[in-house]
N, C-alpha and C positions, 0 to 999 in steps of 0.2 A: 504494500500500500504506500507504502513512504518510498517519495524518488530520489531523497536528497537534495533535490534544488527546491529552495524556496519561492514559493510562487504568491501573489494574491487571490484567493478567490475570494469573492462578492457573494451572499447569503444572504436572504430575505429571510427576516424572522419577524411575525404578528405587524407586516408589512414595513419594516424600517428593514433599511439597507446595513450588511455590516460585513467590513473589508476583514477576511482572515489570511492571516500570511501565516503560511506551512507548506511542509511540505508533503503533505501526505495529497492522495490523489484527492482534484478537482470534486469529482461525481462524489466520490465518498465524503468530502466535506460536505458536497449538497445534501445529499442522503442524512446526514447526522443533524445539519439543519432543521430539514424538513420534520425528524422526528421530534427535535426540541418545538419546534412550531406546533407541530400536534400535539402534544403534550400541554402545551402552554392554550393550545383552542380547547383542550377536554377540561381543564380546569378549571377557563375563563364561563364556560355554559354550566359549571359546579359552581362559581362562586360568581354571579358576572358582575359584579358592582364591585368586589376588589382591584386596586390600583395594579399597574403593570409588574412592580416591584414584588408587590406580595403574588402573583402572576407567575410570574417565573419561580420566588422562593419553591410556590407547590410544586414549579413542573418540574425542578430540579430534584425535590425532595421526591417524585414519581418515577424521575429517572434513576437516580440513586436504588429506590428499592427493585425496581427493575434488575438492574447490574445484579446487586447482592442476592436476590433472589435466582437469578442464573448463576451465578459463581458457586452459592453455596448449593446449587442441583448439579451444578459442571463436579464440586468437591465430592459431593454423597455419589455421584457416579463412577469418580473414580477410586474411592474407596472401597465401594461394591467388588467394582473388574478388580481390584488390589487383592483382594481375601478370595476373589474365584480366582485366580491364577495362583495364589498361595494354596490353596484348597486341592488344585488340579495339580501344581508341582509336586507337592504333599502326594496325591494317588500314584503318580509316576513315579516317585520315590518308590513308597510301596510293593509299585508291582516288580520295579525293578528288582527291589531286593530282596521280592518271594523269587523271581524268575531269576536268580542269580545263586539263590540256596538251594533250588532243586534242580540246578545245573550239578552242579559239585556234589 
């Protein structure tokens, strides 16, 4: 995703323009935008007489448990596959070293 050259992209968020300079790709900064915009539109029709500020605090606070909420399902997943591959090395062991004592 990141090119190394820094570039400007232009992102529309809740219609105000804002210059981001990065480097990471163009579309994908659009894409990240657009989802802070929607975030920022689901919470504007939750609360719609709140000021921009407190606007974004929720969308932020939205995105945030988004993240954490994947991260800690991304962790319980791979703790899962961690104890089945411990589990399966475990049976391989085993059967090894049945099939290894009625060799001998």
């Amino acid at each position: 995703m990141a090119s190394g050259i820094t570039t400007v992209v232009t992102v529309e968020i809740q219609g105000q323009q804002f210059p981001i300079r990065t480097s990471l790709d163009a579309a994908y900064v659009q894409r990240l935008a657009a989802h802070v915009d929607d975030q920022i539109q689901k919470v504007s029709r939750s609360a719609p007489t709140a000021d921009t500020l407190s606007l974004a605090i929720l969308a932020a606070l939205n995105v945030t448990d988004e993240f954490f909420r994947a991260r800690d399902d991304h962790d319980e997943a791979h703790s899962t596959l961690a104890e089945r591959a411990m589990a399966l090395e475990h049976l391989v062991d085993e059967a090894l070293a049945h099939g290894s004592s009625s060799v001998e």
